[in-house]
ZAMARGU-4260 file (C-alpha; in steps of 0.2 Angstrom, whole numbers, plus 5000, padded with zeros to 4 digits):
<rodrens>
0) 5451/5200/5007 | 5439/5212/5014 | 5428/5202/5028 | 5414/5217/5029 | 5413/5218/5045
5) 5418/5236/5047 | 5404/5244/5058 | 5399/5228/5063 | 5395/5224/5083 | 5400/5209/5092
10) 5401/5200/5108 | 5414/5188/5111 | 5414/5178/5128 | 5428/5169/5134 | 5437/5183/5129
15) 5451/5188/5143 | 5464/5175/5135 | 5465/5162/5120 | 5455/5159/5106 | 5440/5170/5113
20) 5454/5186/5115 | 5461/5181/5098 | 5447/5182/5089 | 5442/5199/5100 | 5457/5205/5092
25) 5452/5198/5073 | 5435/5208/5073 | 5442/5223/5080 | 5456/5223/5067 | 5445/5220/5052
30) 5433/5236/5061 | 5420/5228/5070 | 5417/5236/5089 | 5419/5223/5101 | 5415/5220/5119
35) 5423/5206/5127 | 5414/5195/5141 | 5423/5186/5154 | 5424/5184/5173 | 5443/5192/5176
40) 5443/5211/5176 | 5461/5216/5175 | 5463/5204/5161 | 5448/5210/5152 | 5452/5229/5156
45) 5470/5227/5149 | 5464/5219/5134 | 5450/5232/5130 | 5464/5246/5131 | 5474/5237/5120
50) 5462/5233/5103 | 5456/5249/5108 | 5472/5258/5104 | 5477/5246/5092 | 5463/5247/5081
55) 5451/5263/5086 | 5436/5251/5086 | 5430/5253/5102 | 5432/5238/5113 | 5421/5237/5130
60) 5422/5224/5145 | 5407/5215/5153 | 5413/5207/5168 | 5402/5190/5172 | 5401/5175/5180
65) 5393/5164/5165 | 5388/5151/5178 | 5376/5160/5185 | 5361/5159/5177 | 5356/5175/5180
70) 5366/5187/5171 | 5366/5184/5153 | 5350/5197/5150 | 5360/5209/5157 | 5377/5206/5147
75) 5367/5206/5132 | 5357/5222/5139 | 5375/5230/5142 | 5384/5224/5125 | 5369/5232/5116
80) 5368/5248/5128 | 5386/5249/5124 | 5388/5246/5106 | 5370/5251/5098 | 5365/5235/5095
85) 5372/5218/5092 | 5376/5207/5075 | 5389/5195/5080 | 5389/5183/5094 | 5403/5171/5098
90) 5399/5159/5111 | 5418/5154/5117 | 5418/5153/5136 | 5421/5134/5144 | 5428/5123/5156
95) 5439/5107/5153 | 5440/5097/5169 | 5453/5083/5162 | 5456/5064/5173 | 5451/5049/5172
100) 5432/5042/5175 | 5438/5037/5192 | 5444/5054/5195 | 5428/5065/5190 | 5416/5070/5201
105) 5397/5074/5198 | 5403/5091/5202 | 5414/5092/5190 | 5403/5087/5177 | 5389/5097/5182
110) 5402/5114/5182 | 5407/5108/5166 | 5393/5105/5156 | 5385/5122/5167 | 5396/5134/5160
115) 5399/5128/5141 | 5383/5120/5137 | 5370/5128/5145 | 5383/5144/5144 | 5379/5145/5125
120) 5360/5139/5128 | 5359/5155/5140 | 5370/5166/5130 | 5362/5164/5114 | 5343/5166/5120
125) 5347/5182/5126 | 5355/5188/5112 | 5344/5180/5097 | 5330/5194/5099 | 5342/5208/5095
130) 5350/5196/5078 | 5334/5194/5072 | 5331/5211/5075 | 5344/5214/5063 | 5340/5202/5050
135) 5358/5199/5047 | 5366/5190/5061 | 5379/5178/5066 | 5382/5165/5079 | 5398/5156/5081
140) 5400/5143/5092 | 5416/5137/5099 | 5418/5118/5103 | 5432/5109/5105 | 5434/5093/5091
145) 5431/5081/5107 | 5414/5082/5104 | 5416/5075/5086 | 5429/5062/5092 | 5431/5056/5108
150) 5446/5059/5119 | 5451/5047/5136 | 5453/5060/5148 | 5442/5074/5141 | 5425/5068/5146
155) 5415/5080/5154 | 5420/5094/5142 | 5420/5082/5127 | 5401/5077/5130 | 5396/5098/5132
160) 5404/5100/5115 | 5396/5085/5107 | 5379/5094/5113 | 5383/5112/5107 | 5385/5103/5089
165) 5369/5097/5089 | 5361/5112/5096 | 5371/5123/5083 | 5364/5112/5069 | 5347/5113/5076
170) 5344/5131/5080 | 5352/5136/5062 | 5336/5126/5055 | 5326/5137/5066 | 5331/5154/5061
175) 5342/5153/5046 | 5328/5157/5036 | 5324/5173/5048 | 5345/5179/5043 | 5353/5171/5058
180) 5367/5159/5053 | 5374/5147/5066 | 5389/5140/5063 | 5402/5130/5073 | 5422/5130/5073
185) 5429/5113/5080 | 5446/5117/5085 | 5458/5102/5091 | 5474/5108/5103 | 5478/5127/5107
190) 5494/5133/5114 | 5485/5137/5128 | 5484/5135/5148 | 5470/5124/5147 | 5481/5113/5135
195) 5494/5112/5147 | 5481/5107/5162 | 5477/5090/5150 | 5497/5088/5150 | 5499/5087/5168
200) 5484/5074/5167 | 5491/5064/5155 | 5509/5063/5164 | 5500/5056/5181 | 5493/5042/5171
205) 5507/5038/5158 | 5518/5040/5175 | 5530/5053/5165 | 5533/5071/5166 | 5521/5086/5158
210) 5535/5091/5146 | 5535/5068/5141 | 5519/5068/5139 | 5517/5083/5126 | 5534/5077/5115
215) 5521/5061/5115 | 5505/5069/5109 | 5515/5079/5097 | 5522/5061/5088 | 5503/5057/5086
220) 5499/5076/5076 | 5497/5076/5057 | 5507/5092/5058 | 5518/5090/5070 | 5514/5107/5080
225) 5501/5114/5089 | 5494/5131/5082 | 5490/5145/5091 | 5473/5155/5095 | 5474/5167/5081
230) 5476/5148/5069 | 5458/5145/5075 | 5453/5162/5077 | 5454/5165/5058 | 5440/5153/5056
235) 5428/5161/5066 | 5428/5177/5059 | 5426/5172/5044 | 5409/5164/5050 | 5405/5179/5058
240) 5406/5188/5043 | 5395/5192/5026 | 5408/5183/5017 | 5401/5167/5024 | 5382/5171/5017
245) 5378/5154/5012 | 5385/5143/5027 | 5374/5140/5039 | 5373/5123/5051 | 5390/5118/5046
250) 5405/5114/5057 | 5421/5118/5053 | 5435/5107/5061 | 5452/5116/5064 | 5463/5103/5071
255) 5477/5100/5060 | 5470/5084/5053 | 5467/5073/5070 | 5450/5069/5070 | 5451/5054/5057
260) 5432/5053/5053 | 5425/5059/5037
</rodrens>
């Protein structure tokens, strides 16, 4: 199926690796031009050369530090010199600081909630003049299915993804009516770094090795496996896109069937 995003120009953050590089990759394939926000150059560099000769679409890096409050008006000020404007934004950049209550200091809440919460608060009111501009635009927020169901060792992250759902579901009342949608994707575990960060966590409390503790959490997944970024990727360019013209608000959780509620 034809997405309609050919010619189409987004912003992904988060972008040098998982999910955020994934869906980077997504848009570029189906023609949308691309820049790709993230604080390691050589990572976002190699990447950029890669969709770009890929695809043909170009693909641009923005080098920030998304905890510093500063920048955003001049990431979404460089996206939009680059790209012409900007119709697609997808707010995916966080941190996961994983332990036990004892463990977690106010610092590590305050980085976590910093750089995803207030990230995607920041993010998006620098880049929600140039949607509206448009009349057409797209926000899709990343957050992880903690904030819908809680996890033991996941708090500080789990709380800035509980938050990001209700700020979604808020501001898509605001401005869906002026051709912003505001959706969010939910996803559960990603074969990713982070992933293997919340492994190591879990084996100092269970007192078992990493490689223990993940044959255990895959006995507890519906499906048995745990996908990949493109698996969750799929979802948010669809969002992203026209196809998606009368979703607005919503939340769609990709996480294999773990979070039980209804």
């Amino acid at each position: 199926m034809d997405l309609g995003l050919q010619g189409k120009r987004a912003l992904v953050s988060g972008a040098s690796d998982g999910i955020g590089l994934a869906t980077a990759e997504l848009l570029a394939e189906e023609g949308a031009d691309v820049v790709l926000v993230a604080r390691r150059a050589d990572a976002l560099n190699e990447a950029c050369s890669s969709i770009s000769a890929k695809t043909g679409v170009k693909a641009v890096s923005v080098v920030a530090d998304l905890t510093d409050k500063t920048v955003f008006d001049s990431v979404i000020d460089s996206a939009v010199d680059e790209l012409g404007g900007l119709d697609i934004l997808i707010n995916n950049a966080g941190a996961s600081s994983f332990g036990g209550f004892d463990d977690l200091t106010d610092e590590q809440w305050v980085a976590d909630i910093n750089l995803k919460l207030f990230g995607f608060i920041r993010m998006t009111r620098a880049a929600l003049p140039h949607l509206l501009e448009n009349g057409n635009g797209r926000i899709v927020n990343v957050a992880g299915n903690s904030g819908k169901q809680a996890l033991e060792y996941h708090m500080p992250g789990a709380a800035a993804n509980a938050a990001i759902l209700n700020f979604s579901k808020s501001l898509s009342l605001q401005v869906g009516a002026r051709g912003v949608m505001i959706n969010t994707v939910c996803p559960g575990p990603v074969r990713t770094a982070r992933l293997v960060k919340q492994f190591a966590a879990n084996a100092k409390d269970w007192d078992c090795t990493p490689e223990e503790a993940e044959q255990r959490y895959l006995e507890n997944l519906p499906l048995s496996f745990i996908p990949g970024a493109r698996d969750i990727a799929y979802s948010v360019v669809f969002l992203a896109s026209p196809r998606a013209a009368y979703l607005n608000g919503t939340t769609i959780t990709n996480d294999g069937g773990i979070t039980r509620a209804v």
